[in-house]
Biopython code that builds the backbone (N, CA, C, O; Angstrom):
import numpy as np
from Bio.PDB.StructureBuilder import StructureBuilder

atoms = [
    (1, "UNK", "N", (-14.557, 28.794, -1.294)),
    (1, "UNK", "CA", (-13.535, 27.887, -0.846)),
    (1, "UNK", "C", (-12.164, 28.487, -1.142)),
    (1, "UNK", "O", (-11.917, 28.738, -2.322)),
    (2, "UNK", "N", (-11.190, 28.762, -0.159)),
    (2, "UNK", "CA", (-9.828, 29.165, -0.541)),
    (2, "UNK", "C", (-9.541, 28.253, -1.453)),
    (2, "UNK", "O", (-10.136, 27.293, -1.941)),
    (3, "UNK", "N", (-8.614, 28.697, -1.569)),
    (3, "UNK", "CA", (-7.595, 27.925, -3.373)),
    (3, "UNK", "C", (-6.671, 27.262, -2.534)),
    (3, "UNK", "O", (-6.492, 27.416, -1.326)),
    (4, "UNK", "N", (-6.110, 26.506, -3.325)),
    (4, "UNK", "CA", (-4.807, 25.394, -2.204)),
    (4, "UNK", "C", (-5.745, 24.064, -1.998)),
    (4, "UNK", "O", (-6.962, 23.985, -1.831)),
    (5, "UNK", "N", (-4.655, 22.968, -2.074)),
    (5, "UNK", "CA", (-5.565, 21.625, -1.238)),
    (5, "UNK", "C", (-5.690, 21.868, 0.144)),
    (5, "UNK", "O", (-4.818, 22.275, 0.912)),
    (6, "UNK", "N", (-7.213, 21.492, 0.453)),
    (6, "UNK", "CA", (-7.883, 21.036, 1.365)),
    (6, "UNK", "C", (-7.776, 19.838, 2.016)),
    (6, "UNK", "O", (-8.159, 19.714, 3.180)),
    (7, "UNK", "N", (-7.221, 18.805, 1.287)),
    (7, "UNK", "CA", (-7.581, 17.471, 2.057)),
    (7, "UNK", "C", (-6.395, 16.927, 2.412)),
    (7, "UNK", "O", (-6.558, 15.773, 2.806)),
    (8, "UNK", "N", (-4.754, 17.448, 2.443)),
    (8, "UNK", "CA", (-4.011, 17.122, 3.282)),
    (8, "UNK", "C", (-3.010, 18.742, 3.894)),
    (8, "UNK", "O", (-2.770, 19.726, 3.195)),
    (9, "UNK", "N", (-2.705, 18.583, 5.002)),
    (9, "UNK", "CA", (-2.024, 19.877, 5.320)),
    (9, "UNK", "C", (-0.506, 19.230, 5.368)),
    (9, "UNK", "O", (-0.140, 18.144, 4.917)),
    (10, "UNK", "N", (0.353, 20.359, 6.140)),
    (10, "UNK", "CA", (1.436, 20.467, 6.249)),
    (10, "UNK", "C", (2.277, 20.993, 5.336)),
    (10, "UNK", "O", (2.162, 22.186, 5.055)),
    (11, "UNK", "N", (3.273, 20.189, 4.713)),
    (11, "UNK", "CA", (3.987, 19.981, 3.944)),
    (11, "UNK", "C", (3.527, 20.682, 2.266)),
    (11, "UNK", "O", (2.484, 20.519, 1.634)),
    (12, "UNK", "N", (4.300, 21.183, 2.047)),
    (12, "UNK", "CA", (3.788, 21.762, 0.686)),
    (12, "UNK", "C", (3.304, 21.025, -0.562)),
    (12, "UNK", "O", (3.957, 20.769, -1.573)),
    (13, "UNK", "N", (1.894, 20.704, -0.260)),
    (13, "UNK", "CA", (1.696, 19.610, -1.722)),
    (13, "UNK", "C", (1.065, 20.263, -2.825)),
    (13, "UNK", "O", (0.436, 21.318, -2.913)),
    (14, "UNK", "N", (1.467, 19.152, -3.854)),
    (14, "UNK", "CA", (1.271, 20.357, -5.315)),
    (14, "UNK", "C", (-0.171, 19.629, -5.841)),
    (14, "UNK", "O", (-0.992, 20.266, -6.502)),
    (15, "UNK", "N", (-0.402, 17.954, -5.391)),
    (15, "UNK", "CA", (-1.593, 17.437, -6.232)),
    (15, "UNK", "C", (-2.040, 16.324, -4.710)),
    (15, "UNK", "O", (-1.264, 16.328, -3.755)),
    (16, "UNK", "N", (-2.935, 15.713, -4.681)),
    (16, "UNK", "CA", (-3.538, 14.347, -4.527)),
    (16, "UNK", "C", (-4.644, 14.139, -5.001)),
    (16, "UNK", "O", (-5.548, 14.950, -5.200)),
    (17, "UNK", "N", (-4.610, 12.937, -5.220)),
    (17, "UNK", "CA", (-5.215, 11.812, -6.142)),
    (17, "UNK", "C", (-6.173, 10.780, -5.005)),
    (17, "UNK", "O", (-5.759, 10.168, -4.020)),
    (18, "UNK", "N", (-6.762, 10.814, -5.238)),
    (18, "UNK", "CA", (-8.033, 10.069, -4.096)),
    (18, "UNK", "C", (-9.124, 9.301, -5.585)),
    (18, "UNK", "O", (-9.719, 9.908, -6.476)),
    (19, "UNK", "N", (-9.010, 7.585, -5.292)),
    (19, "UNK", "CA", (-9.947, 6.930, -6.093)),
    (19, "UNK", "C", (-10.732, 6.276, -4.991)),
    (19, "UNK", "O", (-10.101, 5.954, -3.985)),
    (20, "UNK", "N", (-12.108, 6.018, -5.044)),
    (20, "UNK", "CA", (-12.687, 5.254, -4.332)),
    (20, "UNK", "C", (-13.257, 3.899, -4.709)),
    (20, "UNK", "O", (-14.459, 3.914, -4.446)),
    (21, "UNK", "N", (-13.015, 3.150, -5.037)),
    (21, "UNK", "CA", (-13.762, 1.590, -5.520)),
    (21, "UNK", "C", (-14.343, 0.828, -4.986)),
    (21, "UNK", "O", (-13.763, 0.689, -3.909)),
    (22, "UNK", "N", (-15.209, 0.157, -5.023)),
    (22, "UNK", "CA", (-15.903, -1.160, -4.691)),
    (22, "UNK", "C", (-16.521, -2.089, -5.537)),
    (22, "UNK", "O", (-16.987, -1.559, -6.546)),
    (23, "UNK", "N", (-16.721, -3.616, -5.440)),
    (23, "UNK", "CA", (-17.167, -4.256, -6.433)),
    (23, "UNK", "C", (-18.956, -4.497, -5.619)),
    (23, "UNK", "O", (-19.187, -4.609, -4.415)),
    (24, "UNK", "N", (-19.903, -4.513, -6.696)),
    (24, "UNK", "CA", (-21.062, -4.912, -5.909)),
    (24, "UNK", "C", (-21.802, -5.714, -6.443)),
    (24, "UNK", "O", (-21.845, -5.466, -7.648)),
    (25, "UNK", "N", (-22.574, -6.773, -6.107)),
    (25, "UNK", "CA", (-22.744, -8.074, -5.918)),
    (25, "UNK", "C", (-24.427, -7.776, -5.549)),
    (25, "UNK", "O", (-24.771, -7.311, -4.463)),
    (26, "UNK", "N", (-25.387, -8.126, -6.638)),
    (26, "UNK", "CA", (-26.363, -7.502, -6.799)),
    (26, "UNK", "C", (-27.463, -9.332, -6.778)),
    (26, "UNK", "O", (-27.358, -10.379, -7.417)),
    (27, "UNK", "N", (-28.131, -8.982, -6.002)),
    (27, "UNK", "CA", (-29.386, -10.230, -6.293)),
    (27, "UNK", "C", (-30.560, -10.356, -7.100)),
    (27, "UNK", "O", (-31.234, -9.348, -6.890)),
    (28, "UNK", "N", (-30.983, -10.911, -7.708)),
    (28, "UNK", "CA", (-32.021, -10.704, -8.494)),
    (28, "UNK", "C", (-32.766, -12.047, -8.262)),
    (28, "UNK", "O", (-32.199, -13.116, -8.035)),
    (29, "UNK", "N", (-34.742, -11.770, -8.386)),
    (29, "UNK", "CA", (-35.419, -12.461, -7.790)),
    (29, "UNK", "C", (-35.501, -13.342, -9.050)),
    (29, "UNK", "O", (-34.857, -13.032, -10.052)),
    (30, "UNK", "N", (-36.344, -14.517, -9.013)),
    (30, "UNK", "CA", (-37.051, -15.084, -10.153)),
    (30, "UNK", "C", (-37.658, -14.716, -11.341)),
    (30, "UNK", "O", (-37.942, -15.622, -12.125)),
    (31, "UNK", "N", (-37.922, -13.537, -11.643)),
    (31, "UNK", "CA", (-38.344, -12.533, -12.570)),
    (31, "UNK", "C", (-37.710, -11.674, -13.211)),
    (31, "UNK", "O", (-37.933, -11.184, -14.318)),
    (32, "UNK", "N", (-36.455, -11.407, -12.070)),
    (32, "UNK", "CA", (-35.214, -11.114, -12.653)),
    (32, "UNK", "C", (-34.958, -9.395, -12.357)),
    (32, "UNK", "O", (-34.515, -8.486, -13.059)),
    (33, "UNK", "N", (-35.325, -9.448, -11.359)),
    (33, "UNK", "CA", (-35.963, -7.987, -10.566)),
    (33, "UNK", "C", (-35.339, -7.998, -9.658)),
    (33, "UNK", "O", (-35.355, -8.985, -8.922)),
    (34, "UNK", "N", (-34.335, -6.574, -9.304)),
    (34, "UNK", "CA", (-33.437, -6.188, -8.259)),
    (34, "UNK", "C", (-34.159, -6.934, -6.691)),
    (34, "UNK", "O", (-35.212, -6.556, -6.178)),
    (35, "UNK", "N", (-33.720, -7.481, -6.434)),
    (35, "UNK", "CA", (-33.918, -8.352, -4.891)),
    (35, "UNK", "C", (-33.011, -7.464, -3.668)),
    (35, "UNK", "O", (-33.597, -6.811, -2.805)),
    (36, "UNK", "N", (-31.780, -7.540, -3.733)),
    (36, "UNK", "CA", (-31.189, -6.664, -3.191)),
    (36, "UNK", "C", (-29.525, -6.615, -3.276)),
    (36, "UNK", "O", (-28.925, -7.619, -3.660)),
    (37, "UNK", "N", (-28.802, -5.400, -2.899)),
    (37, "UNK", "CA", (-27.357, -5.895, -3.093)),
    (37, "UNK", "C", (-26.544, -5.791, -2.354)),
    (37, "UNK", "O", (-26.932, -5.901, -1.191)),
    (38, "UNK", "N", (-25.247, -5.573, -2.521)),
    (38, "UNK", "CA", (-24.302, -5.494, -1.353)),
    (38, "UNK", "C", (-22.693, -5.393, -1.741)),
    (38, "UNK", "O", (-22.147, -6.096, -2.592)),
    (39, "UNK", "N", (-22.170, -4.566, -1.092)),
    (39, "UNK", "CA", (-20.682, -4.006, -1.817)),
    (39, "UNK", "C", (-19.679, -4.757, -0.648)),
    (39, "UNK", "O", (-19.689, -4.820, 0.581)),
    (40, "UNK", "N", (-18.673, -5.374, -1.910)),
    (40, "UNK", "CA", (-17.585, -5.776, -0.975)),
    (40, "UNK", "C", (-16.204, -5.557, -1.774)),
    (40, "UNK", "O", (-16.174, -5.298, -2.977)),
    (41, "UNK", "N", (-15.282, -5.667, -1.113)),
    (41, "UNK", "CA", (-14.264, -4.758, -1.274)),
    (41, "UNK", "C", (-13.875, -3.478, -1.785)),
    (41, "UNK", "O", (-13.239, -3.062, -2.753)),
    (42, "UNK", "N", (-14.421, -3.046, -0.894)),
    (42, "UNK", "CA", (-14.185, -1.437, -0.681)),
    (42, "UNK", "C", (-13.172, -1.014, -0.469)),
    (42, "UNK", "O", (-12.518, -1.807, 0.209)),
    (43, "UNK", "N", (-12.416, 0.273, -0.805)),
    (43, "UNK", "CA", (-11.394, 0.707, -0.941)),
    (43, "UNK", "C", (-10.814, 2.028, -1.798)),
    (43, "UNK", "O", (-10.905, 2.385, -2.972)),
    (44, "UNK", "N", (-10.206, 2.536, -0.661)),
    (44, "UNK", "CA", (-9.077, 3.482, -1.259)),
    (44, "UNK", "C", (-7.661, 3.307, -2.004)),
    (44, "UNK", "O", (-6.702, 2.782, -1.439)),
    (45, "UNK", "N", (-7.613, 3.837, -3.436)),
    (45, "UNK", "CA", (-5.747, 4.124, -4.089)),
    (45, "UNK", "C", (-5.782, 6.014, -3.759)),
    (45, "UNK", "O", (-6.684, 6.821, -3.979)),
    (46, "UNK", "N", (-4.673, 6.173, -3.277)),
    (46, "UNK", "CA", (-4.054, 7.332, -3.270)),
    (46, "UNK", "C", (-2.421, 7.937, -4.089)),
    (46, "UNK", "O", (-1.376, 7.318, -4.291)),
    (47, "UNK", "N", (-2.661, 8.843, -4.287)),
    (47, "UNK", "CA", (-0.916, 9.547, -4.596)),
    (47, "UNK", "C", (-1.172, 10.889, -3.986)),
    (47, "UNK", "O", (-2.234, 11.509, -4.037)),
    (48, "UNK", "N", (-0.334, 11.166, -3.546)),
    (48, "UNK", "CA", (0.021, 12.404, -2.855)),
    (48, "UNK", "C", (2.111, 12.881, -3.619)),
    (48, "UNK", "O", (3.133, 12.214, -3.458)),
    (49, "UNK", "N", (1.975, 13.885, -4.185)),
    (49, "UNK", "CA", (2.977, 15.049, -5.019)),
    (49, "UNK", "C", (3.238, 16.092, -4.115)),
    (49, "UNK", "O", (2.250, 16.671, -3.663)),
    (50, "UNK", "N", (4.559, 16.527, -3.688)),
    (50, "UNK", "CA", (4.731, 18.073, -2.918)),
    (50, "UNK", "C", (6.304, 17.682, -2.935)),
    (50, "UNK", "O", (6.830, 16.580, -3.095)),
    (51, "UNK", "N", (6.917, 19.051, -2.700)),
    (51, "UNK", "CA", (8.019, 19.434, -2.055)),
    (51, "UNK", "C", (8.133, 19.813, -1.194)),
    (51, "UNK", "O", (7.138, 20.258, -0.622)),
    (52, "UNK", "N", (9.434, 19.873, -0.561)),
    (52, "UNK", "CA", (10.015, 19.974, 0.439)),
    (52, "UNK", "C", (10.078, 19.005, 1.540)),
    (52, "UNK", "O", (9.529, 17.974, 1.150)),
    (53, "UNK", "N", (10.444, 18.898, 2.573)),
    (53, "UNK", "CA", (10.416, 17.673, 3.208)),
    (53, "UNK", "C", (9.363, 17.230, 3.338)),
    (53, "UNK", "O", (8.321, 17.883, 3.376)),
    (54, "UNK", "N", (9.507, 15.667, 3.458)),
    (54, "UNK", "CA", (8.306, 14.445, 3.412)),
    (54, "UNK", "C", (8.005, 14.621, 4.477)),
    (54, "UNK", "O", (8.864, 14.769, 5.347)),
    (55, "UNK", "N", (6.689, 14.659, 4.746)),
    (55, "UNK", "CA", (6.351, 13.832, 6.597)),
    (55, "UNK", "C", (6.880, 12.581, 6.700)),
    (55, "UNK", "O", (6.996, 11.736, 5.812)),
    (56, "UNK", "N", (7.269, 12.509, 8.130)),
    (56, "UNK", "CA", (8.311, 11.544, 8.628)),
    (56, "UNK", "C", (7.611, 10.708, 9.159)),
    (56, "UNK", "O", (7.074, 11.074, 10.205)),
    (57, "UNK", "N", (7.343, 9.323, 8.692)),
    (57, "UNK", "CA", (6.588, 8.221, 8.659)),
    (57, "UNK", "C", (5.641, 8.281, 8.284)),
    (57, "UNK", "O", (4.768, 7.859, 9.042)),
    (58, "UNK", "N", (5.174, 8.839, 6.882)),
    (58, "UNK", "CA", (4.087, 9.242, 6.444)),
    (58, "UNK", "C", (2.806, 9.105, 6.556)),
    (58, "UNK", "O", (2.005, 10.040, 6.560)),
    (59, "UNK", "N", (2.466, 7.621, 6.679)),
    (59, "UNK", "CA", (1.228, 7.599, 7.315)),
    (59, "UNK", "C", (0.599, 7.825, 8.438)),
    (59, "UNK", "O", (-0.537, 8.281, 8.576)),
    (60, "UNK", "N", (1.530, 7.422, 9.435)),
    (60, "UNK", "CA", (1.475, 7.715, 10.967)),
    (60, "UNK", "C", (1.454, 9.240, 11.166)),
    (60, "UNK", "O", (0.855, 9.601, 12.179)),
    (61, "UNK", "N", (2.120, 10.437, 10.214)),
    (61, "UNK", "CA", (2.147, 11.700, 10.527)),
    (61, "UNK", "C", (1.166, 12.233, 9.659)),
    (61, "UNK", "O", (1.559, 13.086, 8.864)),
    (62, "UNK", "N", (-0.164, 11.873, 9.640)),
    (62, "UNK", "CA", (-1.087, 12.001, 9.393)),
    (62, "UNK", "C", (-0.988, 12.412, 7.828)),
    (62, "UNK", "O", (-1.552, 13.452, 7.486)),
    (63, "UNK", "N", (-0.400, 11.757, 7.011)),
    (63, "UNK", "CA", (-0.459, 11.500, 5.392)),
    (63, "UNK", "C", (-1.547, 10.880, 4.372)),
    (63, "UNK", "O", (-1.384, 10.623, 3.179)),
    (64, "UNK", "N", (-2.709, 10.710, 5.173)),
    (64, "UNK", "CA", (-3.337, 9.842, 4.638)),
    (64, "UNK", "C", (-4.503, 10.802, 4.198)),
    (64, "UNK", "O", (-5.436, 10.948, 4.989)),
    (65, "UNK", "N", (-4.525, 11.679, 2.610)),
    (65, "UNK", "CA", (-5.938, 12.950, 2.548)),
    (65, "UNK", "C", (-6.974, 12.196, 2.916)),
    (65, "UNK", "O", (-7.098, 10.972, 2.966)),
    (66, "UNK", "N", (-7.890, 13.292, 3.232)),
    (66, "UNK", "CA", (-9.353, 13.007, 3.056)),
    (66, "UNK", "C", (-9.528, 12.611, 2.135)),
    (66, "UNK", "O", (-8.822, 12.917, 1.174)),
    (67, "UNK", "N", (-10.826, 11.529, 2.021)),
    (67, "UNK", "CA", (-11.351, 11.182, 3.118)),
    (67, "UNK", "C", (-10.890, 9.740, 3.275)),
    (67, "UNK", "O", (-11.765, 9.097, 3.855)),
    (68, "UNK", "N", (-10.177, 9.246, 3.067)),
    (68, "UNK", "CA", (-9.391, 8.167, 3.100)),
    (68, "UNK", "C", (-9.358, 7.914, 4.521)),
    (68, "UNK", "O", (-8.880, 8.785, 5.247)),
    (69, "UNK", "N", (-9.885, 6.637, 5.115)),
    (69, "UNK", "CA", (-9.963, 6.460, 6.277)),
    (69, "UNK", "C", (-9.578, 4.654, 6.234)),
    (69, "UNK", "O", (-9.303, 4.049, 5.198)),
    (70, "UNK", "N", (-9.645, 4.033, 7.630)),
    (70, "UNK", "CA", (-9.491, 2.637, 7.705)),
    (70, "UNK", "C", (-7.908, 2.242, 7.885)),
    (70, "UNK", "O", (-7.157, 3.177, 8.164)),
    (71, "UNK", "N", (-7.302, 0.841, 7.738)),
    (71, "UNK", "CA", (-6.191, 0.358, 7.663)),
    (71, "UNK", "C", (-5.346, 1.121, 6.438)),
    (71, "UNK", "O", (-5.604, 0.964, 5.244)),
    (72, "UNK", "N", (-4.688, 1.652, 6.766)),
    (72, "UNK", "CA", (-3.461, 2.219, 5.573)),
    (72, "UNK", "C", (-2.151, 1.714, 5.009)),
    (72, "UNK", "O", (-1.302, 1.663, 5.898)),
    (73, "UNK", "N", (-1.678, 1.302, 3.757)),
    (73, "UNK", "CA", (-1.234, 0.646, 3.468)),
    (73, "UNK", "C", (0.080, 1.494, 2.669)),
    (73, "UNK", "O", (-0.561, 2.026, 1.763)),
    (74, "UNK", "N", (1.054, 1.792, 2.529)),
    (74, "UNK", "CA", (1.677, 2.636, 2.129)),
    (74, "UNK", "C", (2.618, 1.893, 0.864)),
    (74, "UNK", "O", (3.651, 1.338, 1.238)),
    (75, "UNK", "N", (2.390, 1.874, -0.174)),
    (75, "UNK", "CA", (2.774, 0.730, -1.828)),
    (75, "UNK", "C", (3.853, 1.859, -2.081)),
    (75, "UNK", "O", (4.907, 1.296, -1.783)),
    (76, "UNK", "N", (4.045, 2.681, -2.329)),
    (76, "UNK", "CA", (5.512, 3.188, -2.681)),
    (76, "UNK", "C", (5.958, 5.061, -2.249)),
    (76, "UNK", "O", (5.167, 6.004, -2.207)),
    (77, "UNK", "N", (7.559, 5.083, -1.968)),
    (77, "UNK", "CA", (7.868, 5.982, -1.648)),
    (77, "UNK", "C", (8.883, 6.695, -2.466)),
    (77, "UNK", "O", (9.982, 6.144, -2.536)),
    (78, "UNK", "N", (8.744, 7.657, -3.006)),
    (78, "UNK", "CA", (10.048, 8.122, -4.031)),
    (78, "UNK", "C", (10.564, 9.916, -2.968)),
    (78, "UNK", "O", (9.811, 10.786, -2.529)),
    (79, "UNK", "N", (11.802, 9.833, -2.920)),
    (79, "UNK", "CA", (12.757, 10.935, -2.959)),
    (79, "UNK", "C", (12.985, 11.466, -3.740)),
    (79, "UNK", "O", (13.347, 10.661, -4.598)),
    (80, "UNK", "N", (13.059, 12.860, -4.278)),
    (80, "UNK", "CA", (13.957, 12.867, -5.613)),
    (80, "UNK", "C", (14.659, 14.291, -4.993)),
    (80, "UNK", "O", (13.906, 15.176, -4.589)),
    (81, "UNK", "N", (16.489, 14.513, -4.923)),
    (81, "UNK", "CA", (17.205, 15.985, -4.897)),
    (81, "UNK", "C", (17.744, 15.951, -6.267)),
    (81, "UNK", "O", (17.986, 15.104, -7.127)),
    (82, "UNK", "N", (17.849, 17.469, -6.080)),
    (82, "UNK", "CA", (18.337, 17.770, -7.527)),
    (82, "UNK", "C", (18.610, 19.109, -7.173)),
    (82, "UNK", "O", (18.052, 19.638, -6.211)),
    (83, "UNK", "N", (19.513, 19.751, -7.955)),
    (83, "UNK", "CA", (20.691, 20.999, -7.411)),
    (83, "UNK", "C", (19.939, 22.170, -8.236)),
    (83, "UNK", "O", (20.297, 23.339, -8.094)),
    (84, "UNK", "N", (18.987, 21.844, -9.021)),
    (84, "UNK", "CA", (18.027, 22.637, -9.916)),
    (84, "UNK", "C", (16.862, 22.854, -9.293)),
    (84, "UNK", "O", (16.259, 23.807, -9.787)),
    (85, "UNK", "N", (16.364, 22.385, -8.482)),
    (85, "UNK", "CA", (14.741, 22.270, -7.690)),
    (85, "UNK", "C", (14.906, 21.888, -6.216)),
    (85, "UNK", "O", (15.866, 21.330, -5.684)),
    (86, "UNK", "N", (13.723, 22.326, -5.658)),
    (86, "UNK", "CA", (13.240, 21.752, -4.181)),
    (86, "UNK", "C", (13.459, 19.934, -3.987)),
    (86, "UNK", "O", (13.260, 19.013, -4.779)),
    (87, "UNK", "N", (13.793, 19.950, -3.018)),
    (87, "UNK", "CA", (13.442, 18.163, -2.897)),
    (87, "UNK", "C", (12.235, 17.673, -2.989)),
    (87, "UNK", "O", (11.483, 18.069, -2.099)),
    (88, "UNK", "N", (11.812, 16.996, -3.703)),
    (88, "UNK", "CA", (10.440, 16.553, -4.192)),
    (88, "UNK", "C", (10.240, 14.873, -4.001)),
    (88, "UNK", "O", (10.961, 13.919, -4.294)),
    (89, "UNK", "N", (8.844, 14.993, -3.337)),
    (89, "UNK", "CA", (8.201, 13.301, -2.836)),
    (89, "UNK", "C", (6.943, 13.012, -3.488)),
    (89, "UNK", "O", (6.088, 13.847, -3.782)),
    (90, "UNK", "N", (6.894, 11.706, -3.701)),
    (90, "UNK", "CA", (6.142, 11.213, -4.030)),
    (90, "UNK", "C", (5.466, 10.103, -3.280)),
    (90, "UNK", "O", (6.295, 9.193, -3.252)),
    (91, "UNK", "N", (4.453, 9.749, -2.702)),
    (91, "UNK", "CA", (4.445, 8.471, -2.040)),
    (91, "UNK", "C", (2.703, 7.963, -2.430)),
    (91, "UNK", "O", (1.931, 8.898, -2.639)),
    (92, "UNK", "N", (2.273, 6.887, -2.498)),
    (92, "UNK", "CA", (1.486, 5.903, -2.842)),
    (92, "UNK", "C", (0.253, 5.071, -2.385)),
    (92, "UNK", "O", (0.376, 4.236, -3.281)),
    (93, "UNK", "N", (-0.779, 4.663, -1.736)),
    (93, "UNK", "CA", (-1.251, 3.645, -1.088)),
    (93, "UNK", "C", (-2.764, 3.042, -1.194)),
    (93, "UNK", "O", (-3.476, 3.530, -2.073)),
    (94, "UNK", "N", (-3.086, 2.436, -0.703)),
    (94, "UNK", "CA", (-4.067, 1.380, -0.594)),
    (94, "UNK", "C", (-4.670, 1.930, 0.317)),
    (94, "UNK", "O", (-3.765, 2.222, 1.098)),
    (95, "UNK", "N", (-6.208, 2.494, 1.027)),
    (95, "UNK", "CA", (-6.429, 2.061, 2.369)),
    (95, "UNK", "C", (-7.794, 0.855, 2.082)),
    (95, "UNK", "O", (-8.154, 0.490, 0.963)),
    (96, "UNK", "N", (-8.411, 0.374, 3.444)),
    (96, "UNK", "CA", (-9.274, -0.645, 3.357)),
    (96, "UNK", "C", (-10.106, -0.026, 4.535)),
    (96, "UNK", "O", (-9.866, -0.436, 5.671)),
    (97, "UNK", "N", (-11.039, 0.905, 4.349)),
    (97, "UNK", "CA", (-12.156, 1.389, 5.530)),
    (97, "UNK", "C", (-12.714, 0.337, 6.615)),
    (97, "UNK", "O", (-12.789, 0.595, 7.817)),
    (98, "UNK", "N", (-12.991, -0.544, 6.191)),
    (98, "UNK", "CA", (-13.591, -1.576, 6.865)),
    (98, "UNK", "C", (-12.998, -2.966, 7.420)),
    (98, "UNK", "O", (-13.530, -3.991, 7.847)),
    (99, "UNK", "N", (-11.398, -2.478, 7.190)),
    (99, "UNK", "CA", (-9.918, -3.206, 7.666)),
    (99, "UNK", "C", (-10.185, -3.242, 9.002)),
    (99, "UNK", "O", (-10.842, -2.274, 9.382)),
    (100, "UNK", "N", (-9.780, -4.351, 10.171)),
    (100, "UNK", "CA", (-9.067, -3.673, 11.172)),
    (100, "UNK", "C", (-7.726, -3.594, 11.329)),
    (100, "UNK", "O", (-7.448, -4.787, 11.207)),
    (101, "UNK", "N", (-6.560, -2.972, 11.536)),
    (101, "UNK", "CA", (-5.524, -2.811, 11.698)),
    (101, "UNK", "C", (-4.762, -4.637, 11.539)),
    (101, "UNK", "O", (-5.091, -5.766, 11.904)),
    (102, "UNK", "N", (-3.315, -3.838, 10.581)),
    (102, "UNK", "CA", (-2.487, -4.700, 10.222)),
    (102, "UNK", "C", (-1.237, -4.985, 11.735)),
    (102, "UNK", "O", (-0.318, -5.797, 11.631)),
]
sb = StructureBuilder()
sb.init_structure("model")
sb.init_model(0)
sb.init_chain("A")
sb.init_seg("    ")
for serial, (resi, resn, name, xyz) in enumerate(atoms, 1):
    if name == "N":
        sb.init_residue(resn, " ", resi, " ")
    sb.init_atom(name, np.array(xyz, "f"), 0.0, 1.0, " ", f" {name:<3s}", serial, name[0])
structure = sb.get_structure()
């Protein structure tokens, strides 16, 4: 595997952060014996770290790493210039795979 992230291009990024969660909701028979289960709320948190310019509307310009898929939710955006370093971004989000569009 080359070195460098894989799961978003463009823009020069230094890290992302991909969590996957769900809560699951498990049945059990009279005996007390797995019956069967079932996961609901499913979901992606992301952070994505890089310099140089941000993609411009970030989610829409395809900001969202692998494998993060579904309704995308974008929770925070940071700028930072400084006369010592590159311009550096930070930005944030939620997705919901099994969302349909907001």
């Amino acid at each position: 595997m080359p070195f460098g992230i894989q799961t978003l291009s463009g823009t020069y990024i230094e890290s992302v952060d991909v969590e996957r969660k769900a809560e699951t909701k498990v049945l059990l028979d009279s005996g007390g014996n797995y019956a069967g289960g079932h996961v609901v709320d499913d979901s992606y948190t992301f952070t994505v770290k890089g310099k140089g310019n941000a993609p411009v509307g970030i989610a829409e310009a395809g900001g969202d790493p692998n494998p993060v898929t579904g309704t995308v939710i974008i929770t925070s955006v940071k700028y930072i210039e400084s006369n010592e370093d590159f311009q550096t971004f930070e930005y944030s989000g939620v997705a919901y795979p099994y969302a349909s569009g907001c």
